[in-house]
C-alpha positions as CSV (number, residue, x, y, z in Angstrom):
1,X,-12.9,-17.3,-9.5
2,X,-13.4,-14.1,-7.5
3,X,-15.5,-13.4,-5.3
4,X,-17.0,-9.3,-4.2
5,X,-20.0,-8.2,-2.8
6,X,-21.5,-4.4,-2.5
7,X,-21.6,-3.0,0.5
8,X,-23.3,0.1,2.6
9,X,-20.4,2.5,2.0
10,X,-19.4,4.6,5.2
11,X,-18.9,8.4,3.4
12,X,-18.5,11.6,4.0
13,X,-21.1,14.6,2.4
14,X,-19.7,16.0,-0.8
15,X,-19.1,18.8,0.8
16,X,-16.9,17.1,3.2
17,X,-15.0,14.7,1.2
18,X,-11.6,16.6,0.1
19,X,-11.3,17.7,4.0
20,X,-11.9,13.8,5.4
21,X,-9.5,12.2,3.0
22,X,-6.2,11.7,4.2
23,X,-3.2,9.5,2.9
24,X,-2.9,5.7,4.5
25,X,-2.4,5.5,7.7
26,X,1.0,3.0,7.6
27,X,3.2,6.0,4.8
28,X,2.3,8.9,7.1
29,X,4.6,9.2,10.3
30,X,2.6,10.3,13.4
31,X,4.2,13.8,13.4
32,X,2.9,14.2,10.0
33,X,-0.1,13.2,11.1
34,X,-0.1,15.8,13.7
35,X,-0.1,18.6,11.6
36,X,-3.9,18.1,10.8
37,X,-4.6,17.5,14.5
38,X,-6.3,21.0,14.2
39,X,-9.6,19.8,11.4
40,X,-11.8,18.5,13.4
41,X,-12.9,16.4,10.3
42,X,-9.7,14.6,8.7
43,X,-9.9,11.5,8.7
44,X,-6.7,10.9,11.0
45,X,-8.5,11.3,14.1
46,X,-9.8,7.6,13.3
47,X,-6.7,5.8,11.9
48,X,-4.2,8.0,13.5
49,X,-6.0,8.8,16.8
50,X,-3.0,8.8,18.7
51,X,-2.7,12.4,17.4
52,X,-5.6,13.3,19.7
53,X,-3.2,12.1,22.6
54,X,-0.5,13.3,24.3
55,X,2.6,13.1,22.8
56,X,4.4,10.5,24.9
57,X,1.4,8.1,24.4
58,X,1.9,4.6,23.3
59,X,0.8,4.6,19.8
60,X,-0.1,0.6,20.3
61,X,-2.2,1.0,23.5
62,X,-5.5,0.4,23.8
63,X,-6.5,4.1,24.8
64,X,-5.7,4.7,21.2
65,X,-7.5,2.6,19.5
66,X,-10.9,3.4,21.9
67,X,-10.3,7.1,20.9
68,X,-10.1,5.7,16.6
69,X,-13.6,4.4,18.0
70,X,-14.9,7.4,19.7
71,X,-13.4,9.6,17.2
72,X,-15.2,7.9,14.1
73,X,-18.5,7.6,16.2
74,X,-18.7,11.4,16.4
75,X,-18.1,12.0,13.4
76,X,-20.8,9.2,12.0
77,X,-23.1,11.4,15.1
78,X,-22.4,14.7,13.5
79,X,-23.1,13.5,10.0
80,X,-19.9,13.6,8.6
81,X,-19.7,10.6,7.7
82,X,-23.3,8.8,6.3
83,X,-23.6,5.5,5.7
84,X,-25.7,4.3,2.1
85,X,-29.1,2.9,2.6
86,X,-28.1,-0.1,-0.3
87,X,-25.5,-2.1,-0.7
88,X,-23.2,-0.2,-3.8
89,X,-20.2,-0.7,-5.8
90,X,-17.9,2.8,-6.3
91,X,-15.7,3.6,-9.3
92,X,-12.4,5.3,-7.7
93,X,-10.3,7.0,-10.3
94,X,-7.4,8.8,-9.6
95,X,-5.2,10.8,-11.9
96,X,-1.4,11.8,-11.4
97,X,0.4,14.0,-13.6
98,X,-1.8,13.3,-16.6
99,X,-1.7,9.3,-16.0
100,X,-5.4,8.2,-14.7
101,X,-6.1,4.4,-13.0
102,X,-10.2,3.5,-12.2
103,X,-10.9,0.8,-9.8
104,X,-14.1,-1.0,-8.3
105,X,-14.2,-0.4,-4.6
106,X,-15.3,-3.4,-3.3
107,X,-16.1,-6.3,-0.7
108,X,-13.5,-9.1,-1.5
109,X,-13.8,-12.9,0.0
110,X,-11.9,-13.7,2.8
111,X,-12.0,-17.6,1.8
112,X,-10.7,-16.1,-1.5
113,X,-7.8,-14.6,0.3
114,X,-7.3,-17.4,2.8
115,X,-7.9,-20.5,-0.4
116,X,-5.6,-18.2,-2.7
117,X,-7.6,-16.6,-5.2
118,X,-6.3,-13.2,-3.8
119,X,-2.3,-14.2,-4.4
120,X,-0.1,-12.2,-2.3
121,X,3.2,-11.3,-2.7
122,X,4.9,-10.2,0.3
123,X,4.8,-11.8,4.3
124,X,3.9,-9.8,6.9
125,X,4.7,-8.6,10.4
126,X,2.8,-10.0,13.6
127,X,2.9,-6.7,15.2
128,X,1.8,-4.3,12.3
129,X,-1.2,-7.2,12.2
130,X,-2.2,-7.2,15.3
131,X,-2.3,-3.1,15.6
132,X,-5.1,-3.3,12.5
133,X,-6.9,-6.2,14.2
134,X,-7.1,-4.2,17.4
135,X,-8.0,-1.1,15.3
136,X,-10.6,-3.4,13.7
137,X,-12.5,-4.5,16.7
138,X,-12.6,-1.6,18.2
139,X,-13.8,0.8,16.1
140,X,-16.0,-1.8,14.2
141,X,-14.7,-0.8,11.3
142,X,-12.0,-1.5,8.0
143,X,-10.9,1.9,7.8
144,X,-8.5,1.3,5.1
145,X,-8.8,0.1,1.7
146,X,-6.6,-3.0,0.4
147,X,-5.2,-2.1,-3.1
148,X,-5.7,-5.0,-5.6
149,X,-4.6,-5.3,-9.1
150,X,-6.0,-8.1,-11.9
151,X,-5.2,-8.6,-15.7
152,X,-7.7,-6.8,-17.4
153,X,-11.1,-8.3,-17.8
154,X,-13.1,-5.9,-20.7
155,X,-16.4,-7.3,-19.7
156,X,-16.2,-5.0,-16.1
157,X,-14.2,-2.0,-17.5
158,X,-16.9,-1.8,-20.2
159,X,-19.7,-1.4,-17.3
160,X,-17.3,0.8,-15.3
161,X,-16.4,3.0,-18.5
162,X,-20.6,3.1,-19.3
163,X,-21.4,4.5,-15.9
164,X,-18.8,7.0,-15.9
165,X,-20.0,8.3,-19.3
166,X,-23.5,8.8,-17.9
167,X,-23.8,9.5,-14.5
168,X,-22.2,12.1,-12.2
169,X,-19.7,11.5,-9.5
170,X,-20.1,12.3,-5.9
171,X,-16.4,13.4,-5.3
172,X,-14.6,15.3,-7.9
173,X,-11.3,17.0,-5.7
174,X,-8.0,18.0,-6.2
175,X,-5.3,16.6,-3.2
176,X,-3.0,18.9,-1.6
177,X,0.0,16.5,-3.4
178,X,-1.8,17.0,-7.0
179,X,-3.9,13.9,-7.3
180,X,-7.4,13.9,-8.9
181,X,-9.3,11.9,-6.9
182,X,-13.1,11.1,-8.5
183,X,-15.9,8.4,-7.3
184,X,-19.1,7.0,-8.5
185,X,-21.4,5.1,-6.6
186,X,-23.1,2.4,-8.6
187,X,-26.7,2.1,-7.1
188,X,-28.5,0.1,-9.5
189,X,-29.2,-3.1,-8.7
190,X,-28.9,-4.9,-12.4
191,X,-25.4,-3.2,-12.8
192,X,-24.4,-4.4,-9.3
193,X,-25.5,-8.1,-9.8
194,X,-24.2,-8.1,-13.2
195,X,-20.7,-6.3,-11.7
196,X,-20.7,-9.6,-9.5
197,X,-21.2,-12.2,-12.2
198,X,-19.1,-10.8,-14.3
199,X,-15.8,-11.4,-11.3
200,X,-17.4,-15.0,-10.4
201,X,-17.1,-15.8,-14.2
202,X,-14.1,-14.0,-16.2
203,X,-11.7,-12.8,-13.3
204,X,-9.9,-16.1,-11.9
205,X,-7.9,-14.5,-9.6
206,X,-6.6,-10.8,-7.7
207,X,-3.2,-10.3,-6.4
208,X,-2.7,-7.9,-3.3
209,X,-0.3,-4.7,-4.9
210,X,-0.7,-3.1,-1.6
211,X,-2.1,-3.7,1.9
212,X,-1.0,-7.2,2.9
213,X,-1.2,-6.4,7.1
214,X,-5.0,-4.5,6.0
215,X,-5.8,-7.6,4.5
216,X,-4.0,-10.1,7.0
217,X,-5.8,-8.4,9.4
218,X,-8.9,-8.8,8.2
219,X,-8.9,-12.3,8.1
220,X,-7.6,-12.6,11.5
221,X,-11.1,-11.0,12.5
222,X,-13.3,-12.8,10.9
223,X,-11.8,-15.5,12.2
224,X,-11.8,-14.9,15.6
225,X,-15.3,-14.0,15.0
226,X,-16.6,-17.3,12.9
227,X,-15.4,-19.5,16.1
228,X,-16.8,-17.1,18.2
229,X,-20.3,-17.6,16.6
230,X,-20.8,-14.4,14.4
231,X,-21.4,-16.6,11.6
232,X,-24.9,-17.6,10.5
233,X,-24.8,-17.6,6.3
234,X,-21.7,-16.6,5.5
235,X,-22.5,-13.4,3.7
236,X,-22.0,-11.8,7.0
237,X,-20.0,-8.0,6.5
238,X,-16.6,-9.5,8.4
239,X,-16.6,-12.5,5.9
240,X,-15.2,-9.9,3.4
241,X,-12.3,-6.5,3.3
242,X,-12.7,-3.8,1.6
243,X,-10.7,-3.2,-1.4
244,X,-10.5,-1.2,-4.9
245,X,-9.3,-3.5,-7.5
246,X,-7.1,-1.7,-10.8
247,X,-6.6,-3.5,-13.7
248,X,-3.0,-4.0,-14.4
249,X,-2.4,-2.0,-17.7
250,X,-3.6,1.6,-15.6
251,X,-0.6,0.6,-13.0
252,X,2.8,2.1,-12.3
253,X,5.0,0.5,-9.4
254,X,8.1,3.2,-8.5
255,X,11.1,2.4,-7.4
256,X,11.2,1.6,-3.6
257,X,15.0,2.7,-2.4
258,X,17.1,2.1,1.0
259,X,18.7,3.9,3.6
260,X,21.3,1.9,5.8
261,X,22.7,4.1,9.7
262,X,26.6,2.2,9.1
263,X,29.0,0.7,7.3
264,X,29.3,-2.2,9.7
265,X,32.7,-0.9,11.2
266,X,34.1,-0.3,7.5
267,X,35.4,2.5,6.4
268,X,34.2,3.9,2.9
269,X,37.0,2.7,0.9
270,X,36.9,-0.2,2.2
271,X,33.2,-0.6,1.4
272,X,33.7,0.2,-2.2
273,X,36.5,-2.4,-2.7
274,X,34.5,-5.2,-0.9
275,X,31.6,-3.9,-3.6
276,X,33.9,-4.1,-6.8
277,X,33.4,-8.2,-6.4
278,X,30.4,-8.0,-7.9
279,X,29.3,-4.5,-9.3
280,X,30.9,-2.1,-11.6
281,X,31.2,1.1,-10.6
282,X,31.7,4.4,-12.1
283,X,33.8,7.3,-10.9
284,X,31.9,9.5,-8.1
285,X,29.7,12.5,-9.1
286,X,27.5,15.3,-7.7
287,X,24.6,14.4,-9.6
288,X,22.1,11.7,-7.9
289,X,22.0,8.8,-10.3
290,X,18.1,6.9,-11.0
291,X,19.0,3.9,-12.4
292,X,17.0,3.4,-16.2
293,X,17.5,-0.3,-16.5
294,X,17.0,-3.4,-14.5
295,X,20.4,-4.1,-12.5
296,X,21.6,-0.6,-12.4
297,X,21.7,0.8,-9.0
298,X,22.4,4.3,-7.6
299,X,24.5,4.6,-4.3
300,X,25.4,7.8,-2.1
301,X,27.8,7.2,-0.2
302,X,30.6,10.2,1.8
303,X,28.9,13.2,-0.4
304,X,29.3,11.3,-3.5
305,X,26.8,9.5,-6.0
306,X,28.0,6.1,-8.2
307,X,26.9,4.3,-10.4
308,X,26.7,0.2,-9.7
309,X,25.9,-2.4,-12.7
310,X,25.8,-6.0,-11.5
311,X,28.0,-7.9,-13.2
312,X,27.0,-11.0,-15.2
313,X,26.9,-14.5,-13.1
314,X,26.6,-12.7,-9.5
315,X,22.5,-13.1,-9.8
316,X,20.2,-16.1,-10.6
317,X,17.5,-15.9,-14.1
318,X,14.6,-16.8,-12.0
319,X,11.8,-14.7,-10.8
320,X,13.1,-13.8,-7.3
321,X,16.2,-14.2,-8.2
322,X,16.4,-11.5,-11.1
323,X,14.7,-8.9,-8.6
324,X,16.9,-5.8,-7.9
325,X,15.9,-6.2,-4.6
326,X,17.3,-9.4,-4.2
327,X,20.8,-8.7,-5.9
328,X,21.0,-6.0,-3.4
329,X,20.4,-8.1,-0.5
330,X,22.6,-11.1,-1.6
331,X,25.6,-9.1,-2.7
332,X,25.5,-5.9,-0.5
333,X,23.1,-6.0,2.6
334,X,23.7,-9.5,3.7
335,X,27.6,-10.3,2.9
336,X,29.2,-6.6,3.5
337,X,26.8,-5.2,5.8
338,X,25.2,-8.1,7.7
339,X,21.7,-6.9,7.0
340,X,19.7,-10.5,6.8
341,X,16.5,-9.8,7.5
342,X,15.0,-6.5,5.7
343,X,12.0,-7.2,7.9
344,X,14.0,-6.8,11.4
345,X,17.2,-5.5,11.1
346,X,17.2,-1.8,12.8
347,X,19.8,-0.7,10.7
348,X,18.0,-0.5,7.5
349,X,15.2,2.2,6.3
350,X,13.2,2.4,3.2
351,X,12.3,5.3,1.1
352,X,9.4,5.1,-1.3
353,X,10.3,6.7,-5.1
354,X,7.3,9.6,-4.9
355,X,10.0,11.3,-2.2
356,X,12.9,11.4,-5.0
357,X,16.3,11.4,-4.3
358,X,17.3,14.3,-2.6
359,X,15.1,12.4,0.0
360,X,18.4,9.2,0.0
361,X,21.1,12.1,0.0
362,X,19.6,13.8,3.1
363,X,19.4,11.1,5.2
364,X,23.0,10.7,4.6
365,X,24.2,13.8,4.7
366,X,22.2,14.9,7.6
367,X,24.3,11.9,8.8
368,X,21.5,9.7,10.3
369,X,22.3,7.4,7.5
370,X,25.8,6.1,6.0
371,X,24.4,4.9,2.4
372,X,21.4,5.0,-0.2
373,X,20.8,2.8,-2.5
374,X,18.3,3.6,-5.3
375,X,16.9,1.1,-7.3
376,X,15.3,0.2,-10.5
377,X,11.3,-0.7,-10.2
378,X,10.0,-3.9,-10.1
379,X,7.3,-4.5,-13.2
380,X,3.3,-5.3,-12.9
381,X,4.6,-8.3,-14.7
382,X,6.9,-9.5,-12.0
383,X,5.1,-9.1,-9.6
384,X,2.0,-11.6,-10.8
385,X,5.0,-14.1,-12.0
386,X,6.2,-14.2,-8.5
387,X,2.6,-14.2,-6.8
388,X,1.1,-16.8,-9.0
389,X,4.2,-18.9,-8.6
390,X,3.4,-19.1,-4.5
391,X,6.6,-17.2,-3.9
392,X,7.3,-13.7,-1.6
393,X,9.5,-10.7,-2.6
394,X,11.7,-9.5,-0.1
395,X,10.3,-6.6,2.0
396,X,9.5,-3.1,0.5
397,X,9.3,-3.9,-3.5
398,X,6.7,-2.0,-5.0
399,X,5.6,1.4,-4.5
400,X,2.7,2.1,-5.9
401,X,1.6,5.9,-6.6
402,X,-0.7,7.8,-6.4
403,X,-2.3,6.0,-2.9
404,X,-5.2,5.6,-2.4
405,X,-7.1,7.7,0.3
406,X,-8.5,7.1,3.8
407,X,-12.2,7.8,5.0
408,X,-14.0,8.0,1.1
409,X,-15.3,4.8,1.8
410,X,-15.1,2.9,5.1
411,X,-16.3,-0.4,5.8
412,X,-18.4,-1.2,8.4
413,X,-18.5,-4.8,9.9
């Protein structure tokens, strides 16, 4: 069963909160992230620090992450940031053109994660790991929050929907991007301790929608630090990651689309009759196509749009099998383009569905791309199946919208 704990949240003052709280660190690029180089209190100067830099500077170096460290000590000197005297639970809700999801944020068990009680879904990269377990020890600190999701469990949303009803948040903003983002800090102890029993004895499991190098990362840490003799009892703060865990019914994974430089030395009609094998394909148009169903895949390609439908037999029934993703790999990336490994391959980019799809036809026009693909979402549903089945998606599946922000809660170790 699952395991959280409480925790002495690391916040800002209410007055501070909507000018802290930035996007995650790893779907911001660090230009983007320079633009708020000039507020002194967003919360990029600790997991973006490099913006502080100059621009040449090495965004892996360990100048970088002493300057996350310096940067987040300030701003814990100059009371922007104030850490709870007791250890609480906080409601997150956030709300997205009319559609609201509430989560617990939360310690979560690394032995849960590292025994499997926290399923994951996707493998991770050594080097995106190591950069959070350098950010990590440095600054003392999980700065970013690991997005869970559970089947619903109506024994904790009824105590999360009773403290809502009755008590006052401490946040209440709107985002620059339109998202509503609200929290509640449960202090009472009863309601904490009965938060935790209700986890250890009607949740049996979490699966990790997004955050897997966060949370890979984490564990590393702790780790390193149980052999180096950190660990007395256990409860220790690095024995746990911080996370906000949605139930599934409040969640909405977009589509997550690609972007591929070349053709592989192929011409465009050449492409599309190498793609006829296995798709059918409509006659090119103006209009950007979203697919609507499963199988149905939008691609720009030479100024035009189309239309692809797999065509029966070229895709396997079974969980990873049936993924869009994985049709697109086997019959397109791999065999015409030579793509193998979505992980590595230079060649290949990824565009998450909250930037649409004049975002795919851009890139291509602007011609740092040859092709887009959009592509139909992967479901809440598919995404346990997989997980609990011990199996990984291929890279870049879900995106999940709205995100979660930065520096609301941090997580001190």
């Amino acid at each position: 069963m699952a395991k959280i704990t409480p925790f002495r949240g690391l916040r800002p003052t209410k007055e501070l909160a909507a000018e802290v709280a930035t996007l995650p660190y790893d779907v911001v690029s660090v230009a983007e992230a320079r633009e708020f180089k000039k507020y002194p209190n967003n919360f990029y100067h600790v997991t973006r620090s490099e913006i502080d830099l100059p621009d040449n500077a090495d965004v892996h170096s360990q100048q970088v992450y002493e300057r996350a460290k310096e940067n987040l000590d300030a701003m814990m000197k100059d009371k922007v940031l104030i850490q709870d005297s007791e250890p609480c639970y906080y409601i997150y809700e956030l709300v997205m053109e009319g559609r609201s999801q509430t989560g617990l944020v939360c310690g979560s068990s690394v032995d849960d994660y590292n025994s499997g009680i926290i399923k994951k879904h996707e493998f991770t990269r050594p080097e995106k790991e190591q950069d959070r377990i350098n950010h990590i020890t440095a600054t003392g600190a999980q700065t970013g929050v690991v997005f869970l999701a559970y089947n619903d469990c109506p024994s904790v949303q009824q105590i999360i929907d009773d403290w809502k009803l009755v008590h006052k948040p401490v946040y209440d903003f709107m985002a620059a991007d339109g998202v509503r983002h609200t929290l509640w800090v449960i202090d009472n102890y009863p309601k904490v301790a009965s938060i935790t029993r209700h986890f250890e004895q009607d949740v049996p499991c979490t699966y990790i929608a997004d955050g897997h190098h966060r949370a890979a990362s984490a564990a590393r840490v702790c780790k390193e630090m149980r052999e180096n003799g950190y660990s007395v009892d256990g409860g220790e703060a690095f024995n746990y990651f911080v996370t906000c865990i949605f139930p599934a019914s409040q969640l909405q994974i977009m589509d997550y689309n690609r972007v591929v430089k070349d053709l592989s030395g192929k011409l465009p009609d050449e492409f599309l009759q190498l793609l006829e094998k296995d798709f059918e394909i409509s006659e090119p148009g103006s209009n950007a196509f979203k697919p609507a169903h499963p199988h149905e895949f939008g691609m720009y390609l030479a100024g035009s749009w189309y239309k692809l439908i797999a065509k029966p037999g070229t895709y396997t029934e079974d969980p990873i099998g049936v993924l869009d993703v994985t049709i697109l790999q086997n019959n397109v990336l791999d065999p015409i383009l030579g793509i193998k490994d979505q992980r590595t391959d230079k060649r290949i980019d990824f565009v998450g569905g909250i930037r649409g799809m004049d975002a795919l036809q851009k890139r291509v026009d602007s011609k740092e791309m040859a092709v887009a693909f959009s592509l139909y979402p992967v479901t809440i549903k598919q995404l346990f199946d997989i997980a609990d089945s011990g199996n990984v998606m291929p890279p870049k599946s879900t995106w999940f919208e709205p995100k979660l922000r930065d520096g609301l809660v941090v997580y001190m170790i």
